[in-house]
C-alpha positions in Angstrom: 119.1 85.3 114.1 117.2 83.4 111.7 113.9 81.6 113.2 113.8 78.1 112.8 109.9 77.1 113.5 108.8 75.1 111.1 106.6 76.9 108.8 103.2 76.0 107.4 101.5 76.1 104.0 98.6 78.1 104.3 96.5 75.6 101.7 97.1 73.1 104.2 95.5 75.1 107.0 91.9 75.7 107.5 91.1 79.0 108.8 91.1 78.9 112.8 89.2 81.5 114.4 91.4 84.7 115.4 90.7 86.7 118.5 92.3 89.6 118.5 93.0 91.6 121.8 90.5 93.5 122.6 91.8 95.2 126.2 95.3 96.2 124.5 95.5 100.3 124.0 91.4 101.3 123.7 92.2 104.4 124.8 93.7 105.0 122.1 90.9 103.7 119.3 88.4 105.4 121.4 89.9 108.8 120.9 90.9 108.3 117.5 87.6 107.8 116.2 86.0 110.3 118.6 88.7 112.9 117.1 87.6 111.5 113.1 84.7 111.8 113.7 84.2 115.3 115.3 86.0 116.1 111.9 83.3 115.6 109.8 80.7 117.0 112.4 82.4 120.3 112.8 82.8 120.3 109.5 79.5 119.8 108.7 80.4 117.1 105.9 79.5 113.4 104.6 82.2 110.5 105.2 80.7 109.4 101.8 81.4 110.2 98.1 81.4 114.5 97.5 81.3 116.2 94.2 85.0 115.8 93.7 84.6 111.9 94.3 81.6 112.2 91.4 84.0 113.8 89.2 86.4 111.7 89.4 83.9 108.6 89.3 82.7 109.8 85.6 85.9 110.2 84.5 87.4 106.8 85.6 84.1 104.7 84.0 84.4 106.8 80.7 88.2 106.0 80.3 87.6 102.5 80.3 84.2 102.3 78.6 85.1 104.6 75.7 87.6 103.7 74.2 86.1 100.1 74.2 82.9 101.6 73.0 84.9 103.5 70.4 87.4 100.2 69.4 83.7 98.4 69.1 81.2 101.5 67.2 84.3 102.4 65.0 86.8 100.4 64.5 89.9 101.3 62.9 92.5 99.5 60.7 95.5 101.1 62.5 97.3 99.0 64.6 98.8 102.6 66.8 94.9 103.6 67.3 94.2 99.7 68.3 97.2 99.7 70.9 96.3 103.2 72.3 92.5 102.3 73.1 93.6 98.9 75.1 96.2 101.1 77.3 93.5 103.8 77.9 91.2 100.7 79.0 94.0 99.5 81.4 94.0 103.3 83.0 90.8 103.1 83.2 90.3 99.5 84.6 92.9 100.9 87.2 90.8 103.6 87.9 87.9 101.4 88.4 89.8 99.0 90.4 91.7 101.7 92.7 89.2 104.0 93.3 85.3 103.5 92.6 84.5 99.9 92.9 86.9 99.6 95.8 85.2 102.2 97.7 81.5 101.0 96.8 82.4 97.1 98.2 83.1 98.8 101.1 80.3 100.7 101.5 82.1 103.6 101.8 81.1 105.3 98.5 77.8 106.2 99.2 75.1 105.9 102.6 72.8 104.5 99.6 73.1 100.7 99.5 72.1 100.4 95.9 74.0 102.6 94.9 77.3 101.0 96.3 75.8 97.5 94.9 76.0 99.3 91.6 79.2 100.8 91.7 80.8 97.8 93.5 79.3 95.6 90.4 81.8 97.5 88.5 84.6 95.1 88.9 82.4 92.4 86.8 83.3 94.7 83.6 86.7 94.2 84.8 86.6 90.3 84.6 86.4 89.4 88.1 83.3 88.7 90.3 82.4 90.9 93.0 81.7 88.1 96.1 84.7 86.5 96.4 86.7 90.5 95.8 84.6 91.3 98.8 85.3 87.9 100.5 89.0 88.2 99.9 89.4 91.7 100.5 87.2 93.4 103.0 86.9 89.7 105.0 90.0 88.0 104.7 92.8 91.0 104.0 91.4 93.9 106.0 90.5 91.9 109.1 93.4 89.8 108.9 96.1 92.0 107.3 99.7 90.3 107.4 98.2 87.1 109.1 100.0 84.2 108.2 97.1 81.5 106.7 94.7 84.4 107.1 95.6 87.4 104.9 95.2 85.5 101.4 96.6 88.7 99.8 100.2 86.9 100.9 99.5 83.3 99.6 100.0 83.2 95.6 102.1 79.7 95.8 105.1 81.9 93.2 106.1 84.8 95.6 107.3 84.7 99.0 105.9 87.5 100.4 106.0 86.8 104.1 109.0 85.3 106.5 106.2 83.1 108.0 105.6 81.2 104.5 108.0 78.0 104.0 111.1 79.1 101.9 111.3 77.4 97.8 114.7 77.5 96.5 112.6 79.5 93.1 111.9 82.4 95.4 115.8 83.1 95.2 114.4 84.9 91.7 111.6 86.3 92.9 112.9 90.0 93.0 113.4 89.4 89.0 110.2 87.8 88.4 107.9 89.4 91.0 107.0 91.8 88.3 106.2 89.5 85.4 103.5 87.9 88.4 101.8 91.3 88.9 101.4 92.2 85.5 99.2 88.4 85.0 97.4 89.0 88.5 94.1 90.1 86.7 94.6 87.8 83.7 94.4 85.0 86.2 91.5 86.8 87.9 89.8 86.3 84.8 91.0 83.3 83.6 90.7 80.8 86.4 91.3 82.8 90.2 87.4 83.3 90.9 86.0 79.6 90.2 89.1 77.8 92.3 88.2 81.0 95.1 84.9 79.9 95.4 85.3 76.3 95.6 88.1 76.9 98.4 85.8 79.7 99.9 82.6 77.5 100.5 85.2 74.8 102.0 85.9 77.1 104.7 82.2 78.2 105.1 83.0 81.6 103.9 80.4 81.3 101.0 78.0 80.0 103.5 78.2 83.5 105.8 77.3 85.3 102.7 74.3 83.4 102.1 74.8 81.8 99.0 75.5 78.3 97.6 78.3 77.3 95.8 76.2 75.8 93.1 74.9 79.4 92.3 78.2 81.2 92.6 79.6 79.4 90.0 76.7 80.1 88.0 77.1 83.4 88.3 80.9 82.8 87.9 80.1 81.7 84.4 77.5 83.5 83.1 79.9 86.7 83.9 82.6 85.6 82.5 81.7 84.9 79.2 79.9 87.9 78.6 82.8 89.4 79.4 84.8 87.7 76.9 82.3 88.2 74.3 82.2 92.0 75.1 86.1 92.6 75.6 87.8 89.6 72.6 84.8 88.2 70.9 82.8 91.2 69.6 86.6 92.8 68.8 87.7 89.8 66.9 84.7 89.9 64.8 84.3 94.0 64.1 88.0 95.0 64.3 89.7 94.2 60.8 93.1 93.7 61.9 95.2 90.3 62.3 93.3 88.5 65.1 96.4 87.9 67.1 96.9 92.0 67.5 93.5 91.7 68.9 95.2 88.9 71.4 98.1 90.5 72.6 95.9 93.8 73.0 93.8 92.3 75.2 96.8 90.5 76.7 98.7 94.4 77.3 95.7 95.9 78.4 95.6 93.3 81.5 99.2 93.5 82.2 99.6 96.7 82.5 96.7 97.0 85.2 98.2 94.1 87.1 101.7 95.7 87.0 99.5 99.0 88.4 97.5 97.4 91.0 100.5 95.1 92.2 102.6 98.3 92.7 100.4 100.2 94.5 99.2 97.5 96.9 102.4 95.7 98.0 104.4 98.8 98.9 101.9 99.3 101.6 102.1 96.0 103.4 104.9 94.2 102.2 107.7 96.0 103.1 110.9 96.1 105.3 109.2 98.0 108.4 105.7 96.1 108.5 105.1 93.3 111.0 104.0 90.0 109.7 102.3 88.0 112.0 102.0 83.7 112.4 99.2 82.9 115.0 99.7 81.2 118.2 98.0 77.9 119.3 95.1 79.7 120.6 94.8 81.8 117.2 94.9 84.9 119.7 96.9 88.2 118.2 98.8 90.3 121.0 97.6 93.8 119.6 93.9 94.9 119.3 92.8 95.4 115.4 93.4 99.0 115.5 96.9 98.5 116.6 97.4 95.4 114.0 96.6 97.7 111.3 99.0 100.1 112.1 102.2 97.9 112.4 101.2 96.1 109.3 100.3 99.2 106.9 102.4 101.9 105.9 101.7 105.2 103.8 103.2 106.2 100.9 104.1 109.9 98.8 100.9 111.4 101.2 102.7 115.1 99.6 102.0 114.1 96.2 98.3 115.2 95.6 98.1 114.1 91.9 99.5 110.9 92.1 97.0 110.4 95.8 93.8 111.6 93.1 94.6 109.1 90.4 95.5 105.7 92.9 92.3 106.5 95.0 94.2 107.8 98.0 95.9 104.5 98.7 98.6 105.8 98.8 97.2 106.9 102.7 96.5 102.7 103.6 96.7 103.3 106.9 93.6 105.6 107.2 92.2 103.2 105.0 92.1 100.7 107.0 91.5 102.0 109.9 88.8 103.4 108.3 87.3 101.5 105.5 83.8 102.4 105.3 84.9 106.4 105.1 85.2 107.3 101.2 88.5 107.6 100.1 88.3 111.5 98.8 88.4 112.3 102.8 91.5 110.1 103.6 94.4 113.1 102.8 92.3 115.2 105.4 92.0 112.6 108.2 95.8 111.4 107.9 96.9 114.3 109.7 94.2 113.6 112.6 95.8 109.9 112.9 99.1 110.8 112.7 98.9 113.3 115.4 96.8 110.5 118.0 99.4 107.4 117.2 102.2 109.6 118.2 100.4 110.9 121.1 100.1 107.2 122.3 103.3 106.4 121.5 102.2 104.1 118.6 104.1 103.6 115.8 102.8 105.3 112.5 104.2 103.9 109.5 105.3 106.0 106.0 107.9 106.8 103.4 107.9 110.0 102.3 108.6 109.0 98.3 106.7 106.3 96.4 110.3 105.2 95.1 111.0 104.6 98.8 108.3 102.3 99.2 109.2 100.2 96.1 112.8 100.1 96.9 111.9 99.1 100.9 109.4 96.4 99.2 112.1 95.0 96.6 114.6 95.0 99.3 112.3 91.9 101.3 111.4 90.5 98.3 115.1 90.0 97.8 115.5 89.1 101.8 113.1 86.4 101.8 113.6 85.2 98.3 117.3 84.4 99.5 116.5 83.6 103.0 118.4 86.3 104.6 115.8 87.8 106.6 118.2 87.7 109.7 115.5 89.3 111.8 113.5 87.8 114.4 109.9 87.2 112.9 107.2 89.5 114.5 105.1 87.4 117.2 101.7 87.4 117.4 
C-alpha cells in the first residue's frame, strides 16, 4: 500500500539535528571492530595506503595528467589523437575521483595528515573544490546515508531517487533520462554546484564547523576555478590547432564520460530495490544505531570481480566502506569477509548482488518505481 504522508522538499528544510540510537545492537559494533581490528594486528599490517595502493596511486595521476600534458607540450592536428587524450583524462579523472582523492578526504590514505591534504587536493584538478566534497560527502552522505533532507547525495531537484521525496509528474522519464544527468554531474560540479553549495552550506552553519568564512570559500571557489579552465580549455584553445569547437566538445566528452562512471558506480550501492530509505521523525531520532543504518542502506556489488574492484577503488565493497571509512580502501576485499561473517552472526542483514549488472538493473528497476509512483511498498520508518 502506497504511503500517503505528505512529503517534504528537502530545500525547504533546515537540517534538524539527528540522534541516532545509540543502545540498539552494540554488541554487535563492538565485536565487529574488535574482529577488524585484530586483522590488521595479527597481521602485522597498516589500515593505510600499502605498496599496491602507491602503485596504483601513480598510475591513476599519470593517466590523467599525461595525456593533458601531452595534448598541451605536443599538440597534434589529428582530431582521433585529440579525442583519445580527453577519454584517457576521463579514466583518469575517474581514477582520481574513485580511488585516491576519495581515500585521502577521508583520511584513510595515509596516517600522515599532509599527505592526505595533498592527495585529497586532487579533486581541485578535477574542477571541484575539496571543502564542500568533504562537507557533502564524509559529513552529510556518510553520516546520514539515505536520510531524507540529510543525505544531499539524494536531492538533485531532476531525479527522484528516494520514496520520501515529493513525486513530479517529469520523474515518470527519469529511467530514460537518469543517465543523460550523470554524465553532466561533474560539468555542473565545475560549472556552478560548488559556489550555490557553499552559500547553502554556510546557511546551515556547516561552513562555520569547518572554520572558515563564506567570504573566503568563495575566494578560493574562484581562484580554483579559473585556473582550472585556463589549464583544461584556455591553454588548449590557444596551443591545439584544430577547430575550437572540437576543443569544446572534447572537453565536454571528457566530463561526461566521468559523470556517467562515477554515477554508475555510486547509485547501485544505495539506491536500489533492497536498501532502506529513511524520513526522520519529529524528534529527528533514527531507530537503528549508525552501524546498523549503514548496513540496511548500502549494498555491495561484483566483490568476485578483482579487476573491476582494483580500477573503482573497491567501491564496489560500500558496505565496508562505510562502516569503515578511515581504513584505506586496498584493505576493503580482505575485511568484507570479516563483516560478512559478524552481520550474519547477529542476525543482521548484509546486503549484495553478486553481478554489477544486478545492481544496475535492481537500481533502474526504482528508478522506474518511483519515477511512476508505483513503489507499492511501505516506506522504511525511521
Amino acid at each position: 500500500m502506497q504511503n500517503k504522508r505528505k512529503l517534504t522538499d528537502p530545500k525547504d528544510m533546515k537540517k534538524p539535528r539527528v540522534h541516532f540510537n545509540t543502545k540498539d545492537n552494540m554488541d554487535f559494533v563492538k565485536e565487529l571492530r574488535q574482529r577488524v581490528g585484530l586483522y590488521f594486528k595479527e597481521n602485522n599490517i597498516s589500515r593505510h595506503a600499502n605498496t599496491s595502493m602507491r602503485v596504483k596511486t601513480i598510475f591513476m595521476v599519470l593517466l590523467y595528467f599525461t595525456p593533458l600534458a601531452w595534448m598541451l607540450l605536443s599538440p597534434s592536428e589529428n582530431l582521433l589523437v585529440n579525442y583519445l587524450e580527453w577519454f584517457l583524462m576521463a579514466l583518469g579523472m575517474s581514477g582520481i575521483g574513485l580511488s585516491i582523492m576519495h581515500d585521502a578526504n577521508h583520511g584513510a590514505y595515509s596516517k600522515n595528515k599532509r599527505t592526505n591534504q595533498l592527495l585529497g587536493y586532487l579533486v581541485n584538478f578535477l574542477g571541484a573544490y575539496h571543502l564542500n566534497w568533504k562537507i557533502q560527502h564524509n559529513v552529510l552522505h556518510h553520516s546520514f546515508t539515505n536520510v531524507h533532507g540529510m543525505d544531499e547525495d539524494l536531492e538533485n531537484g531532476v531525479l527522484r531517487l528516494s520514496p520520501n521525496q515529493p513525486h513530479k509528474k517529469i520523474f515518470k522519464y527519469q529511467i530514460i533520462y537518469a543517465p543523460i544527468m550523470y554524465g553532466l554531474m561533474t560539468l555542473y560540479w565545475v560549472v556552478a554546484k560548488d559556489f550555490l553549495d557553499a552559500i547553502r552550506y554556510a546557511k546551515e552553519d556547516l561552513l562555520k564547523s569547518q572554520n572558515i568564512t563564506l567570504k573566503r570559500v568563495l575566494w578560493y571557489i574562484s581562484l580554483n576555478k579559473m585556473w582550472y579552465w585556463v589549464l583544461t580549455l584556455i591553454l588548449p584553445f590557444v596551443l591545439v590547432s584544430i577547430p575550437w569547437w572540437h576543443i569544446v566538445l572534447g572537453f565536454l566528452s571528457m566530463h561526461f564520460v566521468t559523470g556517467l562512471i562515477l554515477g554508475f558506480i555510486f547509485q547501485p550501492a544505495h539506491v536500489l530495490e533492497e536498501t532502506n530509505f529513511v524520513e526522520l521523525n519529529d524528534s529527528s531520532n533514527i531507530e537503528n544505531n549508525w552501524a546498523i543504518h549503514q548496513l540496511l542502506t548500502t549494498a555491495n556489488f561484483a566483490n568476485g570481480n578483482k579487476v573491476f574492484s582494483w580500477l573503482i577503488g573497491c567501491l564496489n565493497f560500500q558496505v565496508e566502506h562505510h562502516l569503515f571509512p578511515h581504513i584505506c580502501h586496498i584493505h576493503y576485499p580482505k575485511i568484507a569477509k570479516i563483516v560478512k561473517q559478524t552481520a550474519l552472526e547477529f542476525n543482521i542483514p548484509y546486503k549484495e548482488h553478486k553481478s554489477y549488472l544486478g545492481a544496475i538493473k535492481s537500481h533502474f528497476n526504482l528508478l522506474y518505481k518511483l519515477g511512476t509512483g508505483r513503489h507499492d511498498y511501505l516506506l522504511n520508518p525511521s
